[in-house]
Every structure is written in structure tokens, then in C-alpha cells.
C-alpha positions as CSV (number, residue, x, y, z in Angstrom):
1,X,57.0,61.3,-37.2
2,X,54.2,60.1,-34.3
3,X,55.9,58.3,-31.5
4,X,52.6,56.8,-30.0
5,X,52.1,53.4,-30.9
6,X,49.0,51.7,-32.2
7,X,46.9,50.2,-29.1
8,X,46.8,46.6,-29.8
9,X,43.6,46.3,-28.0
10,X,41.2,48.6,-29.7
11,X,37.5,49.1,-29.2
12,X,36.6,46.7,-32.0
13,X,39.3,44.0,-30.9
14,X,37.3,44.6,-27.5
15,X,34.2,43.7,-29.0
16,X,35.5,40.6,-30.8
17,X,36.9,39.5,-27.2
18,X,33.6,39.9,-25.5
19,X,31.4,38.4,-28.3
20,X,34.2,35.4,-28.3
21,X,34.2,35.6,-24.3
22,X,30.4,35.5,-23.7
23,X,29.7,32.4,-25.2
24,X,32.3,30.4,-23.0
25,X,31.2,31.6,-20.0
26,X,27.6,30.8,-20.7
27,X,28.7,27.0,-21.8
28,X,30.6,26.9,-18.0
29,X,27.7,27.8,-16.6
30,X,25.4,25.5,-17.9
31,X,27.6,22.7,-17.6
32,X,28.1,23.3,-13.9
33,X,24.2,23.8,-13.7
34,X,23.1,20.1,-13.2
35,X,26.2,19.4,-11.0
36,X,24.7,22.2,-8.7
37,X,21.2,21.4,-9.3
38,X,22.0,17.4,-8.0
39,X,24.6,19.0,-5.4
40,X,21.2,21.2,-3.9
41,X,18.2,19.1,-4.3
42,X,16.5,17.2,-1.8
43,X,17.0,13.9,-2.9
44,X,20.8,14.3,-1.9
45,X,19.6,14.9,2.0
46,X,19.8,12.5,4.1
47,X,16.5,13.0,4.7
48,X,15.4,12.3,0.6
49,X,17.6,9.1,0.5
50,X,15.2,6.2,-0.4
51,X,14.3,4.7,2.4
52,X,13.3,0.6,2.8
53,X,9.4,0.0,1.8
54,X,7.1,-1.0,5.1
55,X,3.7,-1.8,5.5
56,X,1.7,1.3,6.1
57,X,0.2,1.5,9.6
58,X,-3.0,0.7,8.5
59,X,-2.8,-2.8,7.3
60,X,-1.8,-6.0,9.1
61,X,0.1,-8.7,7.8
62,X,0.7,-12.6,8.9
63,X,3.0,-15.0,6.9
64,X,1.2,-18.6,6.8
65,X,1.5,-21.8,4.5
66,X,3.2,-19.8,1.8
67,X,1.4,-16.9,1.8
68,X,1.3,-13.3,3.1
69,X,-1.8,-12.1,4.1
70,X,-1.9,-7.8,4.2
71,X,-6.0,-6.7,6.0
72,X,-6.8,-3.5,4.4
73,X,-9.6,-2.8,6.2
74,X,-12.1,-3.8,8.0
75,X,-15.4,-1.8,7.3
76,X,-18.5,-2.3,10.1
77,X,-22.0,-1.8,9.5
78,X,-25.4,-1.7,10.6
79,X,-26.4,-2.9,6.7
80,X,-25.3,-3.7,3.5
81,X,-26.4,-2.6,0.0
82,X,-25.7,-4.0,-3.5
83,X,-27.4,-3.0,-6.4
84,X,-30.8,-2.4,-4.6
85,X,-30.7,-5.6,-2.5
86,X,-30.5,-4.7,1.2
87,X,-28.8,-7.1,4.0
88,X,-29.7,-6.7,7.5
89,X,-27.6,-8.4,10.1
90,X,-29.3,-11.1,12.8
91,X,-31.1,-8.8,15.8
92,X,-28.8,-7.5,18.1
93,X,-25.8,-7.9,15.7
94,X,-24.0,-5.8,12.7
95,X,-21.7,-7.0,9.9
96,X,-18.2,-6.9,9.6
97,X,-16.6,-6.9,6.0
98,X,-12.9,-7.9,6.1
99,X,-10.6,-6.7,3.4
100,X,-7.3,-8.7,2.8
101,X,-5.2,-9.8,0.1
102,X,-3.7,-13.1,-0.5
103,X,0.0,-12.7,-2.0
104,X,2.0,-16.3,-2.9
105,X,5.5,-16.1,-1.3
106,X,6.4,-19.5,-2.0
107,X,8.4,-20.5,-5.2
108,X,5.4,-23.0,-6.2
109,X,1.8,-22.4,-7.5
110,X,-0.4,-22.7,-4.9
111,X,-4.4,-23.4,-3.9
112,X,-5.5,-22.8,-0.2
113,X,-9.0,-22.8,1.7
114,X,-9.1,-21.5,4.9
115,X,-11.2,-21.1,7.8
116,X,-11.7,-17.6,9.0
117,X,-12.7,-16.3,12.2
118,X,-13.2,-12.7,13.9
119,X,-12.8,-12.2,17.5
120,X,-14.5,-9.4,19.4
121,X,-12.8,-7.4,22.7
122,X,-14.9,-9.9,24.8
123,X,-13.1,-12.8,23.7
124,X,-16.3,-14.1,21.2
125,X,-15.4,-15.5,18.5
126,X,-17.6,-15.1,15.2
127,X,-17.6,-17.6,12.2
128,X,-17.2,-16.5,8.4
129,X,-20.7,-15.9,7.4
130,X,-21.1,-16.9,3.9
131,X,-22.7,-14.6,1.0
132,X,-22.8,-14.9,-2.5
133,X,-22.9,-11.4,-2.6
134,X,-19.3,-10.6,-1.2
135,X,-16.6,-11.2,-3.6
136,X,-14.2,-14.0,-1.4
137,X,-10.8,-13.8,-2.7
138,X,-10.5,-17.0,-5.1
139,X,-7.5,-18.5,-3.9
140,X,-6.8,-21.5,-6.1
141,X,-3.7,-21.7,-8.3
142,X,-2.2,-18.6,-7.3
143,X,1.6,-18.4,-9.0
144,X,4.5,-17.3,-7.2
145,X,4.7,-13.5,-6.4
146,X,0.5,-13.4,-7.6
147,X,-1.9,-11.8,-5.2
148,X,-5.6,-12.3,-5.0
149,X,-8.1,-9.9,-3.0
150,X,-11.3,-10.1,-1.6
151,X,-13.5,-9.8,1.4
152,X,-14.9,-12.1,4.3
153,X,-17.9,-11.2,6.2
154,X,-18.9,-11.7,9.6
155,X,-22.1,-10.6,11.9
156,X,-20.9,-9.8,15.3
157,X,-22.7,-8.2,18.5
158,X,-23.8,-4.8,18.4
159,X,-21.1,-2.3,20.3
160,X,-18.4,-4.4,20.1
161,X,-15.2,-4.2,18.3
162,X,-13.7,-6.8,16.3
163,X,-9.8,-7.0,17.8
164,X,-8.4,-10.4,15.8
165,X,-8.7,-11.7,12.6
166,X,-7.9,-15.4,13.0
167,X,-6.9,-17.9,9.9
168,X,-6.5,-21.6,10.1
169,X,-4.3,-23.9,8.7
170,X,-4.1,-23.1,5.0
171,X,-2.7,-26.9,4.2
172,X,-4.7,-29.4,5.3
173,X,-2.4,-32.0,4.7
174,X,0.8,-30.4,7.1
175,X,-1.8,-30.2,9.7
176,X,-0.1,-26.5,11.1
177,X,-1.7,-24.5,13.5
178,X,-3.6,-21.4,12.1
179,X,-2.7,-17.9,12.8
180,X,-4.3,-14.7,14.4
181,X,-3.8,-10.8,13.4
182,X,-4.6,-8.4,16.3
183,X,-6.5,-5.4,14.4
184,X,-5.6,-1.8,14.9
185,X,-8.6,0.7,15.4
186,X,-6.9,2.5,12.3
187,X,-8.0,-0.2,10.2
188,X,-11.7,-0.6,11.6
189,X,-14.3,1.9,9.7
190,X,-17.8,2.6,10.8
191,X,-20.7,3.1,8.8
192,X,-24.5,3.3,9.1
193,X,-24.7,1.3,5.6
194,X,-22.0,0.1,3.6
195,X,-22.9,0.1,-0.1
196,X,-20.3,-3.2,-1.5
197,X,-19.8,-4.7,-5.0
């Protein structure tokens, strides 16, 4: 009579442990996976929290009459091109093409029609010079929250640089006082000739 007992725990109960053990310890590790994976990535840093929307550096903004106005750019040049038609500036002068959106912040739908005016680092101020070939941002019955883009363009003095964009009253009937943007360099681009739409 054998008095060894019978190992509970024999190679083949092994192998039913580790085939039963294997699965649960891949299931903990891919439920911990996306807790580690939000735990480590940027976006938890301080550094990748979301941070409050600004106006890039290179636009300018003014808040007048119910309306936000945001210059893109403004693009100076010694002639303009569209479609094959060439526009010289006046002798002694170049143009300057303003870029700007229009955006209605007011809770009403509004129309506007302003006078625009450049001013150059010697204190000269320039009037809008109209063209039927620059798209002017149509700015009649705008709705809340609706922007509308478009360009002015000026002729100023040759080696100067435009350094305020000034807007006057958009209402004509509240009679308020227009408003000026001083321009960054950043926004001012130069070109020999500026090809437009």
C-alpha cells in the first residue's frame, strides 16, 4: 500500500489554471489601458488644457455700431492685376488693399455704410478709392452672429507705410464718432504686383 498521496495540482490542472488565468489578466490590462492612456497624454498637462480663443497677432480688431471689425491684411503694391486688366496707381503713389471682415454682434439685423480712411506714418490721411474691381464687403442686412468680408483700396505715397485704418460712424442716425485701428507691420505685405479677384 503507497503512502504518497495524489498531487492535487498536477501538470494538466496547471495548464487549465494558466489557460483560465491568461485570459483575466489580459482583460485587467486592457481595461486599465485607456485609464493610463488619458492618465499620460498631453491633453491632461497643464500645458494641453484648452486654453481661451484670441485673436491671432496678425489681425486687428475694433468694436463699433454693433459690429466687430477683424483686418486680415493689408497687402501694398506697386499694381494690380485681374484677369488681364492692369491698375496702375497715380504717379508717385502705390495701392493699398485692406482686408477686413464685418461680423454683427448685435442681437438685431443690421445694414451699415461707412467711410474708410488709411493714414500713413506722416500723419496723411488717404480716402477709400473706389473700384469696381475690388470686391467691398456688402454690408446690408447682416443677421446676428453673420460676417461679411471684403477689401477697401487706397493709393498712398510711395515709401510710406500705412499705420491706421480709420472707420467712421457706421449709424448715421446716432451721430457716434468713428473709430481708428493702429496696424501692425505683421499685417502689412509687400508686393511688386498683387494679382486680386
Amino acid at each position: 500500500m503507497s503512502y504518497f498521496k495524489k498531487n492535487p495540482f498536477s501538470w494538466q490542472n496547471r495548464t487549465v489554471l494558466q489557460m483560465l488565468l491568461v485570459p483575466v489578466i489580459l482583460f485587467f490590462i486592457f481595461s486599465l489601458l485607456p485609464l493610463a492612456l488619458f492618465y499620460f497624454s498631453p491633453s491632461n498637462s497643464k500645458e494641453g488644457l484648452p486654453i481661451k480663443e484670441e485673436i491671432p497677432s496678425s489681425t486687428k480688431s475694433i468694436k463699433i455700431d454693433g459690429f466687430i471689425l477683424t483686418i486680415s491684411s493689408i497687402k501694398v503694391s506697386k499694381e494690380l492685376i485681374n484677369e488681364g486688366l492692369l491698375m496702375k496707381p497715380e504717379k508717385g503713389c502705390v495701392f493699398a488693399l485692406v482686408n477686413l471682415t464685418f461680423e454683427n454682434v448685435d442681437t438685431d439685423v443690421r445694414s451699415c455704410s461707412p467711410q474708410v480712411f488709411l493714414k500713413d506714418e506722416e500723419n496723411y490721411v488717404y480716402p477709400e478709392c473706389r473700384s469696381s474691381e475690388i470686391a467691398r464687403p456688402f454690408l446690408f442686412s447682416i443677421y446676428p452672429e453673420e460676417k461679411r468680408t471684403g477689401s477697401y483700396l487706397f493709393q498712398i505715397k510711395k515709401d510710406r507705410h500705412p499705420v491706421e485704418f480709420i472707420v467712421s460712424s457706421l449709424n448715421p442716425t446716432t451721430g457716434s464718432p468713428g473709430r481708428a485701428v493702429e496696424l501692425d507691420q505683421s499685417l502689412i505685405e509687400h508686393t511688386s504686383v498683387l494679382t486680386f479677384r
